[in-house]
C-alpha positions in Angstrom: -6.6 19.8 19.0 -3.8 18.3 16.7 -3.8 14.4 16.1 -0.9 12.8 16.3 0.6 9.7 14.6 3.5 7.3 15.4 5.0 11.0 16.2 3.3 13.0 13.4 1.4 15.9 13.8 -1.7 16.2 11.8 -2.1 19.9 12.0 -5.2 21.4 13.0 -6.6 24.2 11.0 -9.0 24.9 8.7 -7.0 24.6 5.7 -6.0 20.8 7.1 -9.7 20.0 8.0 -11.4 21.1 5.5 -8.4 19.1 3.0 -9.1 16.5 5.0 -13.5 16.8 4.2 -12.6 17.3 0.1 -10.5 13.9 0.1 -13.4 11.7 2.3 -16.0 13.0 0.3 -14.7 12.0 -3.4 -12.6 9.0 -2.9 -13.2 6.0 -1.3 -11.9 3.8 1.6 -9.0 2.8 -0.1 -7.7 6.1 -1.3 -8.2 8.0 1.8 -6.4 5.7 3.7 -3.7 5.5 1.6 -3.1 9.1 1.4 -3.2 9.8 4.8 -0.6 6.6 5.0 1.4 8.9 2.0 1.4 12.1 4.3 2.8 10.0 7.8 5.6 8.0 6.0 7.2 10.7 4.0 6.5 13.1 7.2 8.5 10.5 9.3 11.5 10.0 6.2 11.9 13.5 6.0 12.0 13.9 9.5 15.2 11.6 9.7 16.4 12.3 6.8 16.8 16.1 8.6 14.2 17.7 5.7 12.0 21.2 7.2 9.0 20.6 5.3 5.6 22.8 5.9 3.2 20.3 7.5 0.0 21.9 5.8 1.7 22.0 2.3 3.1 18.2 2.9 -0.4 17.5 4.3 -2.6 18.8 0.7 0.5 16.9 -1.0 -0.2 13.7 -0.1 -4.4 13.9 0.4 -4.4 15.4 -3.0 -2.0 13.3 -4.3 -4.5 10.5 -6.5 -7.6 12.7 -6.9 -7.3 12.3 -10.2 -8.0 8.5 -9.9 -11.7 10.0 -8.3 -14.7 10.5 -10.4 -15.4 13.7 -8.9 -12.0 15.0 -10.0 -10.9 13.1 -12.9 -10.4 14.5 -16.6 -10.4 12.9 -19.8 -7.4 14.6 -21.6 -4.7 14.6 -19.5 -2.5 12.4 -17.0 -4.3 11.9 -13.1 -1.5 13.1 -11.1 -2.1 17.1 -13.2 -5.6 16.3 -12.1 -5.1 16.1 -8.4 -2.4 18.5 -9.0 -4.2 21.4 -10.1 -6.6 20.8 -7.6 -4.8 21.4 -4.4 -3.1 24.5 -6.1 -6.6 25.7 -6.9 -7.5 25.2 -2.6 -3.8 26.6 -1.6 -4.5 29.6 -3.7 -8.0 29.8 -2.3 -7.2 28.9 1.2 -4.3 32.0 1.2 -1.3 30.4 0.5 1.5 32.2 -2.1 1.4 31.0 -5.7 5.3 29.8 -4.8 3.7 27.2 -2.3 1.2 26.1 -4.6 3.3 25.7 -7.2 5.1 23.8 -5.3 3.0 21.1 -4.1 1.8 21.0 -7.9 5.0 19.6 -8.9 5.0 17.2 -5.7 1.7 15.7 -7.2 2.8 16.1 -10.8 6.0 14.2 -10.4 5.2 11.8 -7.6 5.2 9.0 -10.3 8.6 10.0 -11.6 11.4 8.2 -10.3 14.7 10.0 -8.7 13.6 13.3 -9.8 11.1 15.2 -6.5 13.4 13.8 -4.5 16.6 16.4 -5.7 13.5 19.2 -5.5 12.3 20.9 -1.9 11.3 19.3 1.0 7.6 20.1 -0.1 8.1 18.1 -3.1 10.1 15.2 -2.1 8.0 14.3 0.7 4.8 13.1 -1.3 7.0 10.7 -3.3 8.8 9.6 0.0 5.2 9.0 1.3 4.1 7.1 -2.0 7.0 5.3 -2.5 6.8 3.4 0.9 3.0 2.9 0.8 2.7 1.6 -2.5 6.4 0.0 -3.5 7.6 -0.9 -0.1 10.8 1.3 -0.7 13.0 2.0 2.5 10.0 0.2 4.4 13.3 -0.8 6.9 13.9 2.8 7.5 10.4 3.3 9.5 10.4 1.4 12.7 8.0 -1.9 13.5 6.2 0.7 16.3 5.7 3.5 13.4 4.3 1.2 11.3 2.0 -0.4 13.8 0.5 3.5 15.1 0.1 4.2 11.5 -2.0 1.0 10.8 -4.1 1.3 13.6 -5.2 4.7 12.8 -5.5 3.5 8.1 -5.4 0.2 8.1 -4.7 -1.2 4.4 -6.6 -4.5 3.7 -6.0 -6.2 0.4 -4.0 -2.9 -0.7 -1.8 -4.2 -3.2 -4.7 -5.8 -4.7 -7.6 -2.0 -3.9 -5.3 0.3 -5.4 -4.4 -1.4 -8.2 -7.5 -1.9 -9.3 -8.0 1.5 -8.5 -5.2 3.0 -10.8 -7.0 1.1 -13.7 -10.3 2.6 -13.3 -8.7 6.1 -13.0 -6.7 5.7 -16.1 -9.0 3.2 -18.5 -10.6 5.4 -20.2 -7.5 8.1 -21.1 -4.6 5.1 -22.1 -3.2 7.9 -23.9 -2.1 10.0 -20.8 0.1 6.7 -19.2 2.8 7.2 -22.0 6.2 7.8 -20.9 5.5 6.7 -17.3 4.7 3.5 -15.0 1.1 4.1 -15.5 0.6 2.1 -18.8 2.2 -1.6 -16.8 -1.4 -1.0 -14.9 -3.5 -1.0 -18.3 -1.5 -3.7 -19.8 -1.9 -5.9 -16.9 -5.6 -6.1 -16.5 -6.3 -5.2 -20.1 -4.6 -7.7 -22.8 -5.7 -5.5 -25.8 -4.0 -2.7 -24.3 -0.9 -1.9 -27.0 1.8 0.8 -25.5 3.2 3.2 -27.9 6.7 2.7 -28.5 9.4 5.7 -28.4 11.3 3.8 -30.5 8.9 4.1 -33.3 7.5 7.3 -32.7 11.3 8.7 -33.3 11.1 6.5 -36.3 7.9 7.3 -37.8 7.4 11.0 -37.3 7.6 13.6 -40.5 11.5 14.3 -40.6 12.7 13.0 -43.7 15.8 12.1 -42.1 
């Protein structure tokens, strides 16, 4: 039978439960909360903003959205949100979905950190940043109603969250600073780590080979 929150339907099917089983069992309290929290608010924004999006593929977006902060799917070389990216296409793919719908929820992931941009993409895309954008920045928190916000912290409550998943975007990203250039990610290291130095555009334009 299909749970429903504040009005959302969390569908039920075997690609949804078994989404659901992958997410419990590599991240913690925090995460898992928070990215069922991602997949309710940007369900109920698109909803009013008039947006058809796929529930399963909205659903994989935002459960798979910060895997790559996990230790069971984290990398070394490359940004977190390519590592939870390339995860859920890897389980669309293998749970029968088209390499279009895969692809798409890849760039959801991919670009949910980017500003402006998933949100003039598909509904598939722009939900996951609707979802993260509320949860974690408070954006168009005025938009969701006081009884859609209470239903959806009843069922993942968020204690000390601001404090949780910061602390859990610095463990994800420590030990790869490199990856956190050219986004948001690096304020994270450079708050709880006062050796961290950013590289500067600026003088990457300026130092690189060309002569002129």
């Amino acid at each position: 039978m299909s749970e429903k929150i504040a009005g959302i339907t969390v569908p039920d099917t075997q690609l949804v439960r078994e989404a659901t089983d992958l997410v419990r069992d590599a991240a913690d309290e925090t995460i898992f909360h928070h990215s069922r929290r991602v997949y309710l608010w940007g369900s109920l924004k698109a909803a009013a903003r008039g947006l058809d999006v796929d529930p399963e593929l909205a659903y994989v977006g935002g459960l798979f959205h910060d895997l790559g902060l996990t230790a069971s799917y984290a990398t070394k070389d490359q940004r977190f949100e390519l590592d939870g990216a390339e995860t859920a296409r890897a389980f669309l793919l293998d749970h029968g979905r088209s390499e279009r719908e895969a692809r798409e929820v890849w760039l959801a992931i991919a670009l949910h950190t980017t500003p402006e941009v998933p949100l003039q993409l598909s509904p598939e895309i722009a939900v996951v940043t609707l979802g993260v954008e509320t949860d974690v920045l408070g954006l168009g928190l005025t938009e969701i109603t006081e009884r859609q916000r209470a239903e959806v912290l009843a069922a993942h409550p968020r204690p000390d969250f601001k404090n949780r998943i910061l602390k859990a975007f610095y463990d994800g990203m420590a030990d790869r600073p490199d990856t956190t250039f050219g986004t948001m990610n690096d304020d994270v290291l450079a708050h709880f780590d006062a050796s961290f130095r950013r590289k500067d555009f600026v003088e990457i334009i300026r130092d690189n080979p060309w002569p002129e």
